[in-house]
C-alpha positions as CSV (number, residue, x, y, z in Angstrom):
1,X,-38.2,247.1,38.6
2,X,-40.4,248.4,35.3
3,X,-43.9,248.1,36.1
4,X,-46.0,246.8,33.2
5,X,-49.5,248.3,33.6
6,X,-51.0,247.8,29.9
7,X,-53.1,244.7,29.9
8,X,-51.6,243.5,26.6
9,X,-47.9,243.9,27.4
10,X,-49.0,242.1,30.7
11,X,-49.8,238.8,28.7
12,X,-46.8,239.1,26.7
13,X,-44.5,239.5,29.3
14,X,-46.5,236.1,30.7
15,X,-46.2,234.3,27.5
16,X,-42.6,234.6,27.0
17,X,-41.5,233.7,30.9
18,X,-43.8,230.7,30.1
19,X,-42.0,229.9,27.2
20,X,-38.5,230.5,28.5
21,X,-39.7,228.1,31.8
22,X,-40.3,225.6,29.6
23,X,-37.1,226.0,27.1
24,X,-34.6,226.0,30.4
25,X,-36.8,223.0,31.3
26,X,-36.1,220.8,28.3
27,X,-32.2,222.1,28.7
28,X,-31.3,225.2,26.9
29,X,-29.1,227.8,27.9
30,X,-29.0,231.4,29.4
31,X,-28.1,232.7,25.8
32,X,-30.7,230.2,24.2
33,X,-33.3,231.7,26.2
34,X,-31.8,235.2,25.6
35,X,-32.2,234.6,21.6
36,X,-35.5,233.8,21.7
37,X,-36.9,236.3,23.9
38,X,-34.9,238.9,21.2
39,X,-37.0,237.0,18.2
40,X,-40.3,237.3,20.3
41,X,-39.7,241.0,21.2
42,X,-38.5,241.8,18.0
43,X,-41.6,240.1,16.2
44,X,-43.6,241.9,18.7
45,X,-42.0,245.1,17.8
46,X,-42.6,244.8,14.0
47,X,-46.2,244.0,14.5
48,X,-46.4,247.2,16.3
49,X,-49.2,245.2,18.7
50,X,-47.9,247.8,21.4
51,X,-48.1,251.1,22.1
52,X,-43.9,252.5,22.3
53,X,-44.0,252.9,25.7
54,X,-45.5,249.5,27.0
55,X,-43.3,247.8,24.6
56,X,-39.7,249.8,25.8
57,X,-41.1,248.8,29.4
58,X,-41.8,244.9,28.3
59,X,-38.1,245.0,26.7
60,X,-36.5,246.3,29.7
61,X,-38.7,244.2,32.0
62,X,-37.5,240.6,29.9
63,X,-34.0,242.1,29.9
64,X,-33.9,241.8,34.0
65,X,-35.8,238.8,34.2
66,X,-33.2,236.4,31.9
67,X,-30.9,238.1,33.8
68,X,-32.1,237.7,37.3
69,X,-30.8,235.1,39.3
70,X,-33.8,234.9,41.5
71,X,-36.1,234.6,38.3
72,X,-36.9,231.4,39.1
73,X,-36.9,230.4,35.4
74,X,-34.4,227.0,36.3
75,X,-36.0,224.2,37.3
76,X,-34.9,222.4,40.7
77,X,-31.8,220.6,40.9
78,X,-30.8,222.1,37.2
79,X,-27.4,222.3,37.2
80,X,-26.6,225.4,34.6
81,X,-26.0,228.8,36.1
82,X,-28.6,231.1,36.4
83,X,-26.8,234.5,35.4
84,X,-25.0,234.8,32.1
85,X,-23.2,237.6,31.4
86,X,-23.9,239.8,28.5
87,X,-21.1,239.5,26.1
């Protein structure tokens, strides 16, 4: 897995899986979650708050996470699968 080692893309990276928790938590869905982590890293991307590197390691990082099965970004006993496949 990407490593993140700039402080900054550290707390982004912390932000959004904090953000996704809480969206699969009130009920969306694998692509839900995968829209909105697309808005934040695009947003992020236009703001240029990263340098090109961090950020291409953050966006491959996010990509594996939603992806992950093991993420742990379901809650317990949530019914909705945790892979969706990339259309």
């Amino acid at each position: 897995m990407t490593a993140l080692h700039d402080p900054d893309a550290i707390r982004h990276f912390q932000a959004l899986c904090d953000a996704c928790h809480d969206l699969a938590a009130r009920g969306c869905h694998p692509p839900d979650l995968r829209l909105y982590a697309d808005g934040y890293l695009h947003c992020l991307r236009r703001s240029q708050q990263l340098h090109p590197i961090p950020q291409q390691r953050l966006e491959e990082l996010i990509d594996r996470w939603i992806m992950d099965p093991s993420s742990a970004i379901w809650p317990q006993n949530h019914d909705h699968p945790l892979y969706c496949p990339t259309p």
